[in-house]
C-alpha positions in Angstrom: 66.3 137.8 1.4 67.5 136.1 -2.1 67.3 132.8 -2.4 71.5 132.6 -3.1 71.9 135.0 1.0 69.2 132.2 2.1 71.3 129.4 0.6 74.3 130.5 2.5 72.6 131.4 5.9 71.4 127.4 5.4 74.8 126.3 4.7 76.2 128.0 7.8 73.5 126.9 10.1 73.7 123.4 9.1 76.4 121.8 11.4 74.4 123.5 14.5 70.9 122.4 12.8 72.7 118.5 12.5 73.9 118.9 16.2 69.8 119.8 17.3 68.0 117.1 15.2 70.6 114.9 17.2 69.5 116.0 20.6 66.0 117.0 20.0 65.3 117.7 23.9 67.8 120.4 23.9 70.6 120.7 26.8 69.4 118.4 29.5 69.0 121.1 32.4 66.1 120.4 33.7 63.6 117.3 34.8 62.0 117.1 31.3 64.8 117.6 29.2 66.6 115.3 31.2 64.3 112.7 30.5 63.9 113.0 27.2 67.8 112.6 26.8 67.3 109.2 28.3 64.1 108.3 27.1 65.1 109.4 23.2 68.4 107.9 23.4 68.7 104.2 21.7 71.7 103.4 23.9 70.5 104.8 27.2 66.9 104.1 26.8 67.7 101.2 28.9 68.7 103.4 32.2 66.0 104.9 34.9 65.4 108.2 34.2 66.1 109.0 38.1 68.4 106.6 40.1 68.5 106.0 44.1 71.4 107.8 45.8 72.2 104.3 47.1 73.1 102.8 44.2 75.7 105.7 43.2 77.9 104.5 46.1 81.2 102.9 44.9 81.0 100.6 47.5 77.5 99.3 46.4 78.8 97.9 43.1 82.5 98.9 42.5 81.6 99.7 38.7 82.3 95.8 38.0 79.6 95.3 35.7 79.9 99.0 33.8 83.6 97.4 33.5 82.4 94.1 32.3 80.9 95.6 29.4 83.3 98.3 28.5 85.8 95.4 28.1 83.2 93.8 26.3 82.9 97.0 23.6 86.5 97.4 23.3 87.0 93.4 22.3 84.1 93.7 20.1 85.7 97.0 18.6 89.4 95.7 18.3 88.2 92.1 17.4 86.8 93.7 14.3 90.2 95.4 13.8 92.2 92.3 13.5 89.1 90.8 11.8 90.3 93.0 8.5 93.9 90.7 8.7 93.2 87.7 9.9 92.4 84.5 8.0 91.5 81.8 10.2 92.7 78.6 8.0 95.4 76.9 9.4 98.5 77.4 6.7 98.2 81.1 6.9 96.6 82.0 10.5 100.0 82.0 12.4 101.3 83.9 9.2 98.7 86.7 9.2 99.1 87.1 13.1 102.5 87.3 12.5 101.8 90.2 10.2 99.6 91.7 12.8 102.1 91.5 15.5 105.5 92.8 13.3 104.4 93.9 10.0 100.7 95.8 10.2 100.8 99.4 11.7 99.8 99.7 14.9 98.6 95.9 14.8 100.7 94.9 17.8 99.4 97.5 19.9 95.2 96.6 18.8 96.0 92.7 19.1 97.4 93.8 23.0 94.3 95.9 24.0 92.1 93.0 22.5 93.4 90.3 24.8 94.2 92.7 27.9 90.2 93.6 27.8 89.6 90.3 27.4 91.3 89.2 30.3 90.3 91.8 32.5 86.8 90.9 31.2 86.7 87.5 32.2 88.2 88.7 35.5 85.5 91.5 36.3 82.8 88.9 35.3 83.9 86.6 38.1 83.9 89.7 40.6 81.0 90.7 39.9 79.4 87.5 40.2 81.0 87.6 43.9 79.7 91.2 44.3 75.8 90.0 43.9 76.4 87.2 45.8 77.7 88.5 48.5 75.0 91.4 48.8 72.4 88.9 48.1 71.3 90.4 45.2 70.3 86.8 43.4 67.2 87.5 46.0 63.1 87.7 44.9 62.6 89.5 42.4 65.8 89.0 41.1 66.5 85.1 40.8 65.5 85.0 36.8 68.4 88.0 36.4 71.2 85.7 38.6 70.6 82.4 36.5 71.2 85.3 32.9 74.2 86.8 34.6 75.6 82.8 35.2 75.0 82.5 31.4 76.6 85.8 30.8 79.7 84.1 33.0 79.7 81.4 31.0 79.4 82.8 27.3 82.2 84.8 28.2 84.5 81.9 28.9 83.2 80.5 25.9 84.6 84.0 24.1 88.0 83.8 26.0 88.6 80.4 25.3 87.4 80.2 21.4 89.8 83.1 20.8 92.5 80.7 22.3 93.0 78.9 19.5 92.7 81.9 16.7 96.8 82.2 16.7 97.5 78.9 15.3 100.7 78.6 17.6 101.6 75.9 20.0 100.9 77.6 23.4 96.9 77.4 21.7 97.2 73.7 19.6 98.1 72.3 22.9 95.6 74.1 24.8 92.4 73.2 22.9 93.7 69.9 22.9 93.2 69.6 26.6 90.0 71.0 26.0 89.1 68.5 23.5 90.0 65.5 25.8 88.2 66.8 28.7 84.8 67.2 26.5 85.7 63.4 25.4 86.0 62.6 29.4 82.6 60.5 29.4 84.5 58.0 27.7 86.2 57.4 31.0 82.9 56.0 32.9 81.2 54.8 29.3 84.8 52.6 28.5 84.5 51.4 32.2 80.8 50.4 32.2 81.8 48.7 28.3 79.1 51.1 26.8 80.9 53.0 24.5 80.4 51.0 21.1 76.4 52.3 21.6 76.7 55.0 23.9 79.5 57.6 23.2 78.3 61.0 24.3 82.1 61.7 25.2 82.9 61.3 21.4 80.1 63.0 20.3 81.0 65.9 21.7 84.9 66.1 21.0 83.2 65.8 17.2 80.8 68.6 17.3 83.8 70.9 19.5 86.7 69.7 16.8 84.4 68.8 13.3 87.3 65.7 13.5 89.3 63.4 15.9 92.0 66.0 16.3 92.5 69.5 16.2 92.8 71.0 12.5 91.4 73.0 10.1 87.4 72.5 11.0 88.3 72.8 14.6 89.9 76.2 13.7 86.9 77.2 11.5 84.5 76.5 14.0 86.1 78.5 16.5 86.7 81.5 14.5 82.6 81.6 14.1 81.9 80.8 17.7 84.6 83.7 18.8 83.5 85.9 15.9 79.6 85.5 15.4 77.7 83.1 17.3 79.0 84.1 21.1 79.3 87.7 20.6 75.4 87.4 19.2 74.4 85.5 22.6 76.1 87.8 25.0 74.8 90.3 23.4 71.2 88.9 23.8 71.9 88.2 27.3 73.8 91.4 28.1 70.3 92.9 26.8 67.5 90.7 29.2 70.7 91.4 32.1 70.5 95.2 32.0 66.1 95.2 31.2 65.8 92.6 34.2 67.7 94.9 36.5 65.4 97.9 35.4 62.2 95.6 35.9 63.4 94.5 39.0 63.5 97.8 40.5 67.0 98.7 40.1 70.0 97.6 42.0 69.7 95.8 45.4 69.9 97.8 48.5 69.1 97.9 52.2 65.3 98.3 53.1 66.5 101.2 55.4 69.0 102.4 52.7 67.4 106.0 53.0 67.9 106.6 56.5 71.8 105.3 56.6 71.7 108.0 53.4 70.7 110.8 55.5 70.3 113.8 53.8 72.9 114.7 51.0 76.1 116.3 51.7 76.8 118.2 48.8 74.3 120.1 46.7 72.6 117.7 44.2 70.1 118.5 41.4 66.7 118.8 43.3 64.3 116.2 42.7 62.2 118.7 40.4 63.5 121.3 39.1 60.0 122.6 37.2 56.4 121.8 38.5 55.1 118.9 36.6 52.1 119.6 34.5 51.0 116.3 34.1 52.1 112.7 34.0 51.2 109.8 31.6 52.8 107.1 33.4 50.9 104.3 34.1 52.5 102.8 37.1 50.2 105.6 38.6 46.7 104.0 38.3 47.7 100.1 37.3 47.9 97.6 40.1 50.5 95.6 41.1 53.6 93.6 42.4 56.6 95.1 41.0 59.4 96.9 43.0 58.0 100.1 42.1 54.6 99.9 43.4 54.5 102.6 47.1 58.0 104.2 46.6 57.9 107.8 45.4 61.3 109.8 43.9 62.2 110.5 47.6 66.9 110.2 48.0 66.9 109.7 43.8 68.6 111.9 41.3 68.1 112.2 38.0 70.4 109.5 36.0 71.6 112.6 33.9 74.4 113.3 34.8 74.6 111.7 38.1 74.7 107.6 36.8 75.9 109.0 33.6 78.8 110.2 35.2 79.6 107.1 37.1 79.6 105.4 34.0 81.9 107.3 31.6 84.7 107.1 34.8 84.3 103.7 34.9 84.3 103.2 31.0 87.2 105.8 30.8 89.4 103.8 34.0 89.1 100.3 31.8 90.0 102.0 28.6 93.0 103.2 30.3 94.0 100.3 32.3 93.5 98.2 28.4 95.9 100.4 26.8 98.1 100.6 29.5 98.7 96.7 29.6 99.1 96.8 26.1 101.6 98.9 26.0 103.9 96.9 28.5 103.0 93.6 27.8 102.6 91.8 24.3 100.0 88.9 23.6 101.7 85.7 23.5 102.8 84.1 20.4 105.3 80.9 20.4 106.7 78.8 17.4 103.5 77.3 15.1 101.2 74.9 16.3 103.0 71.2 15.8 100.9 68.4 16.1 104.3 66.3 16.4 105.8 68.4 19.5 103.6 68.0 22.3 104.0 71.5 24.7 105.2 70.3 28.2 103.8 71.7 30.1 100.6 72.8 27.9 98.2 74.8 30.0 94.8 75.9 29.6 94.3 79.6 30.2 94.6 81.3 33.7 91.1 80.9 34.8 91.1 77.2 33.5 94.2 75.8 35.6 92.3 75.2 38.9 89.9 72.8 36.7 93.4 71.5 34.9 94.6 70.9 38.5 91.9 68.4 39.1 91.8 67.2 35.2 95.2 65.8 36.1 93.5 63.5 38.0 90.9 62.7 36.0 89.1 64.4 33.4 85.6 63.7 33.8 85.3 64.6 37.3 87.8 67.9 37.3 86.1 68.9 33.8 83.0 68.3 33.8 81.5 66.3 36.9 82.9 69.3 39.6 82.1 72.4 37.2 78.4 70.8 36.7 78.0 70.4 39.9 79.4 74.2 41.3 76.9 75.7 38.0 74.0 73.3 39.7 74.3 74.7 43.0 74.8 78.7 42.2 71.7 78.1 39.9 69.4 77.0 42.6 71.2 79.3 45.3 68.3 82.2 44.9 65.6 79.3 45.0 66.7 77.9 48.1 67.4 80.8 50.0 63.9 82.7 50.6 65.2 84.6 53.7 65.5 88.4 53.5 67.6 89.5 56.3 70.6 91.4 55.4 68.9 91.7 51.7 71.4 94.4 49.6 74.2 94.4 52.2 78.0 93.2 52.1 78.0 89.7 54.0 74.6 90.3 54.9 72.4 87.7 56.3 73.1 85.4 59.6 76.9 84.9 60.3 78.1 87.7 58.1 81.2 89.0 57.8 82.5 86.6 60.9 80.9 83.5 59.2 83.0 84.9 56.2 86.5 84.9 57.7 85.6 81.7 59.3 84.9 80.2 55.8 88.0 82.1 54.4 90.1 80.1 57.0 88.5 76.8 56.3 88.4 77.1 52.6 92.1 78.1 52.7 92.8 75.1 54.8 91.1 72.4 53.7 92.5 73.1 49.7 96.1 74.0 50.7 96.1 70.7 53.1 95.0 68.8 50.2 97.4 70.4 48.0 100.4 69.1 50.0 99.0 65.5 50.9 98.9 65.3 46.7 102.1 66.8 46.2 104.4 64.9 49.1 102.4 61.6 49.3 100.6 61.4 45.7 96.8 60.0 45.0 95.1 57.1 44.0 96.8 55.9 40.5 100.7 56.4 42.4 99.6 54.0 45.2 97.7 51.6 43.0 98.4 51.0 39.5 95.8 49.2 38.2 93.4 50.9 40.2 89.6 50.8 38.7 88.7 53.3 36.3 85.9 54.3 37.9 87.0 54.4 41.6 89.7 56.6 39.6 87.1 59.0 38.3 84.5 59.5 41.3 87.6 59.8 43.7 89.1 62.9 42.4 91.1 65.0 44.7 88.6 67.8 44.1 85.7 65.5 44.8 87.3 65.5 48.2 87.3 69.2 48.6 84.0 69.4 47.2 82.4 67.1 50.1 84.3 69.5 52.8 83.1 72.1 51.5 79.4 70.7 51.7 80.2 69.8 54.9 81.1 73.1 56.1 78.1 74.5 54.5 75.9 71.9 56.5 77.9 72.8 60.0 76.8 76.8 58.8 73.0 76.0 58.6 73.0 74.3 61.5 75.2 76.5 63.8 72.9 79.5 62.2 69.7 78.1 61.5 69.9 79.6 58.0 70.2 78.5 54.1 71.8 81.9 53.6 74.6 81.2 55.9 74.8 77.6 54.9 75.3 79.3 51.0 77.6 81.7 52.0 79.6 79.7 53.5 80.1 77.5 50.5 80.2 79.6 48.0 83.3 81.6 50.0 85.1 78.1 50.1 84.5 77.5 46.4 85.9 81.1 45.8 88.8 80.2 48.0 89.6 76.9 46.0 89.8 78.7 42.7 92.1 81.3 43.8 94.2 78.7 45.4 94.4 75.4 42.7 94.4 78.7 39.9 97.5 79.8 41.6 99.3 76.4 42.2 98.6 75.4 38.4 99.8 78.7 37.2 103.1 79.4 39.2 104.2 75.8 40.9 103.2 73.2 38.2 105.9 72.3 35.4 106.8 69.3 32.6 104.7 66.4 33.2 102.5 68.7 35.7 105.0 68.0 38.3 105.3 70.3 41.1 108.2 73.0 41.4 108.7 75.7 43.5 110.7 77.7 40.7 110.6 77.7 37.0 114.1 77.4 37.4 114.1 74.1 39.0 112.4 72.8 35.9 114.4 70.3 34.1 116.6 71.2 31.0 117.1 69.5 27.9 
């Protein structure tokens, strides 16, 4: 053959050449080259190469952490997007998102899908968090990987609410300035003890959140680089120890008699091996040990390609969908520019900061940062306290379970909503006593109320069951039920001067 016919043979072999340098192992059909697609892969090098049968049930995860991070890569893609327009100073930010939302191709519809996925990634955090708890998946050897999924929780707060403040309008001026007043809360206790003139950590750190007393132009710099660089670099970092912790702890949580409530499969699956093995260079085969792996063979697992694979894509595919669709029927919010002169009334955080704002309005130190310290204190030492292992990798599982959970459901209901109307018909402290003390202001906090009930619910459960477990799950249900509840009032029922209203039309007009 001439070297021109060899040329040309070259040229037309090339695109199926590129395609096999890509996937050196070949099509993945059978046990070796199915490994190798996992093993050779820099994004799926992090998956098993053969997953449990249990943990390709829905109902054992619901896909909420697949979806937590596929509305994590589509923020991170369509944050770069709006990255190439938007100017984050504050005399041209509103303008340029003001381009983005009516002037820039198709930059109405990628400014939607950004906030949509970040919205339904904050919410699929928080239900996911629930999902562990309640399967007791925080259990040994897995307490290291719940204390990096709470970090993971709260980074991705940190994203949501940094981005708050990126449109420069006065729905987000308004809002980081409650934000900046609750992290300058201490003052409250340090102006009441007359320590403030040496001791001002409330001050301190409004300054380090803002750059200045008020909101302006270094508080919008600095959240542009939180939002842009320095939070998506840490969830990242966690995102990474989150899924290699959940490899190294033996996979996802499940029953200890998981394989016989499997039974044997009802559809054909691919066969444990599908070619004899010739020999094996792993070394979990001759090291001693502790870890999960140690006495369990490949018996009730499948290979992860396709099986896990496949989970994954649907789940990645249903969030991409439900993103778009959002965007497409409801716009990102955008009022008139920010106006340090017109105050917003009411200005309210975002959704999944209005239960705290609920209790802020009573005082800020002990809704903003006295009750959230104290909820991240107790769901960090949860897996440390409770050593038990019954009902390890179930739904409710433990002493109590799922009746101690509707029993907790009805008490966390009660006990929040009662308080809700004793504050709303009769008032609290500051309405019945005007000049009140400062601190007897501060530590009395309707939600320091609900917080003590709770504790004392959670003390009835260990008793009553002779168990931490049920004592936690008991209080970590009434926590959950508080959240939903105060989130709701302070979305739909608060109005100007966070008065209560039953209708946004019963707000007063000019």
């Amino acid at each position: 053959m001439s070297a021109l016919r060899a040329f040309v043979a070259n040229l037309r072999a090339a695109p199926r050449r590129f395609v096999e340098t890509m996937f050196r192992g070949g099509r993945p059909a059978t046990d070796r080259t199915r490994s190798t697609f996992v093993f050779g892969n820099v994004f799926l090098h992090l998956h098993p190469v053969r997953t449990h049968r249990w943990s390709l049930r829905w109902a054992t995860t619901w896909g909420l952490g697949t979806a937590a991070f596929a509305a994590f890569l589509i923020t991170l893609v369509t944050g770069v997007l709006l990255m190439f327009y938007y100017k984050p100073y504050p005399d041209v930010a509103y303008a340029s998102i003001k381009d983005l939302h009516f002037v820039v191709p198709t930059g109405r519809f990628i400014r939607n899908i950004h906030r949509w996925a970040a919205q339904i990634m904050v919410a699929v955090v928080i239900l996911h968090m629930a999902r562990v708890f309640f399967t007791s998946a925080y259990r040994a050897p897995r307490e290291y990987n719940w204390v990096v999924g709470m970090g993971l929780l709260v980074v991705t707060l940190g994203l949501s609410f940094t981005g708050y403040l990126l449109p420069w309008d006065q729905l987000a001026y308004w809002a980081i300035t409650i934000g900046a007043n609750i992290a300058q809360s201490p003052r409250e206790v340090t102006d009441a003890l007359g320590m403030t003139g040496w001791f001002d950590p409330g001050g301190l750190q409004k300054l380090i959140l803002l750059g200045s007393e008020d909101v302006g132009e270094e508080a919008l710099i600095r959240f542009y680089l939180l939002h842009v660089m320095i939070l998506p670099l840490a969830l990242a970092a966690l995102v990474a120890v989150h899924f290699w912790r959940i490899r190294k702890d033996g996979g996802l949580v499940r029953p200890a008699d998981a394989d016989a409530r499997l039974g044997a499969p009802e559809a054909p699956i691919v066969p444990a091996f599908t070619e004899a093995p010739a020999k094996t260079y792993s070394l979990a085969a001759i090291v001693k040990g502790k870890t999960p792996w140690v006495g369990r063979g490949p018996e009730n697992t499948v290979p992860s390609m396709p099986h896990l694979f496949y989970g994954e894509a649907a789940v990645f595919m249903l969030t991409t969908f439900l993103c778009v669709a959002l965007a497409l029927v409801s716009d990102a919010p955008l009022k008139e520019i920010a106006n340090p002169a017109v105050p917003e009334n009411p200005a309210k955080a975002p959704w999944y900061f209005l239960g705290l704002q609920e209790l802020v309005s009573f005082s800020a130190f002990m809704g903003g940062i006295g009750i959230p310290g104290i909820v991240l204190l107790g769901l960090g030492l949860i897996p440390y306290l409770d050593r038990e292992t019954e009902g390890t990798g179930e739904w409710f599982g433990g002493p109590g379970g799922r009746r101690l959970v509707g029993t907790s459901i009805a008490f966390g209901l009660g006990a929040v909503l009662l308080l809700e109307v004793f504050v709303v018909n009769v008032g609290w402290i500051r309405q019945w006593w005007t000049h009140a003390p400062q601190l007897l202001i501060t530590a009395v906090n309707p939600g320091t109320v609900l917080t003590v009930a709770y504790a004392a619910f959670s003390l009835w459960a260990i008793r009553r069951f002779d168990s931490v477990r049920a004592g936690a799950l008991a209080l970590f249900t009434c926590f959950l039920c508080g959240f939903v509840v105060l989130t709701i009032v302070g979305t739909y029922f608060r109005g100007p001067n966070w008065d209560f209203y039953w209708l946004h039309s019963q707000w007063p007009g000019h």
